[in-house]
N, C-alpha and C positions, 0 to 999 in steps of 0.2 A: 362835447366835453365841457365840462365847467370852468369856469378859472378860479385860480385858488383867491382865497379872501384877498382883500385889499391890504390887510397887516403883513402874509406873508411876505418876506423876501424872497425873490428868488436867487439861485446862487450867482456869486459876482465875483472876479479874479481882483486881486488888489498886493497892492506891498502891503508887509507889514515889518513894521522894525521894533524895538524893543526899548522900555522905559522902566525907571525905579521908582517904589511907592511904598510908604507904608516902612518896617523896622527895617534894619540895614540885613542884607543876603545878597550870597554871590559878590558879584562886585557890585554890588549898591551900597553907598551907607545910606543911615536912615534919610527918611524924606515923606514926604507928606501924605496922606492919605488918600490922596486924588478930589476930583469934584463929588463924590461919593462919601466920602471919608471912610471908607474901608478898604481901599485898594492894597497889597499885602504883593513885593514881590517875589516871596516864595511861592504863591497860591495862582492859580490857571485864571489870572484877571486881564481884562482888557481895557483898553481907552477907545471909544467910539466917537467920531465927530458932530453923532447929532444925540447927544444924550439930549440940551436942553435951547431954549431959544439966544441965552447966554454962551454955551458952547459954542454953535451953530455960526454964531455974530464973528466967533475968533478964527474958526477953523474955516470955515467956506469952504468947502466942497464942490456949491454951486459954480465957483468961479473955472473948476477942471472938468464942468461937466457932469457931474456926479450929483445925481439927487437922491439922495437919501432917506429912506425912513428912520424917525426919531424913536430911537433905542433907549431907553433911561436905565438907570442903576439893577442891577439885576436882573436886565434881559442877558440870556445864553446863546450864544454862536457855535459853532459849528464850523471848526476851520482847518484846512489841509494844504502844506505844500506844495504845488503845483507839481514837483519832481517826486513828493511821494506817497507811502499810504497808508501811514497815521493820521489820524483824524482825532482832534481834541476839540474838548465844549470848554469855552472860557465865554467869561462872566465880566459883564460891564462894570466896570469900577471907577473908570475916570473917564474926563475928554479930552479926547484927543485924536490922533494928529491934527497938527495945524495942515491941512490936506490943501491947501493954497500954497502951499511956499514948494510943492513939488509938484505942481502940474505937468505933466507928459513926461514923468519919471518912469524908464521902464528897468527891470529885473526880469530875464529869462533864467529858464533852466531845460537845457535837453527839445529848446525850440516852441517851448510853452511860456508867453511871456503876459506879465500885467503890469498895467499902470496905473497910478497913482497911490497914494498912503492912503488907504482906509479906513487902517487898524493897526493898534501899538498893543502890544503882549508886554506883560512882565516877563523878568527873564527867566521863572519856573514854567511859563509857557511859551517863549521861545523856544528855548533846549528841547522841547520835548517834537519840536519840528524841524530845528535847524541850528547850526551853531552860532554864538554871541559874536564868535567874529566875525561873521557874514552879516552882522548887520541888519540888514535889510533880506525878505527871499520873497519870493512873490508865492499868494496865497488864492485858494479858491475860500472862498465864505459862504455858507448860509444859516436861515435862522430857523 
């Protein structure tokens, strides 16, 4: 059997918690557009920590273990709550998490657990996996 391209991801468990970007919604008020400059937090956008080499330099990943392929503005994900099964495509719009300040951060649910921050959602694509007041849920991803 083959292996799939080099570009593929393949799928990876991860936290994701949620951020504000772009005109004020929900409980956002307005804020900035992200490293993209179109990040929108009503709209299914994400923050990735290796959009750029600039990114990359803030967020470290490397330092939790985690290497990453570099994602840039307008690559699509493919992401599910590990407890359930909805599955939503969001769309890179900024960087982020700073993925070093929560090394061996874990989040279960129901005995299925992930760690570390991989990926921040706006809070139109949080809600549609989990609620604002949870924070954080732990997520499977692929691209």
């Amino acid at each position: 059997m083959a292996s799939p391209p080099a570009e593929v991801m393949a799928p990876a468990t991860s936290e994701a918690s949620w951020f504000c970007c772009g005109p004020a919604f929900g409980p956002c008020s307005s804020a900035g557009g992200g490293a993209c400059g179109t990040c929108k937090s009503a709209s299914l956008h994400c923050a990735w920590p290796n959009t750029s080499d600039a990114c990359y330099d803030i967020t470290r990943p490397d330092k939790c273990g985690d290497d990453l392929l570099r994602r840039t503005c307008g690559h699509q994900f493919f992401v599910k709550h590990l407890c359930g099964t909805t599955e939503i495509a969001v769309t890179v719009r900024d960087c982020g998490p700073q993925t070093d300040l929560w090394c061996g951060e874990k989040r279960c649910c129901s005995g299925k657990c992930a760690t570390n921050r991989l990926i921040d959602f706006t809070p139109a694509a949080f809600t549609r996996l989990g609620s604002l007041s949870a924070g954080i849920i732990p997520v499977t991803i692929r691209s």
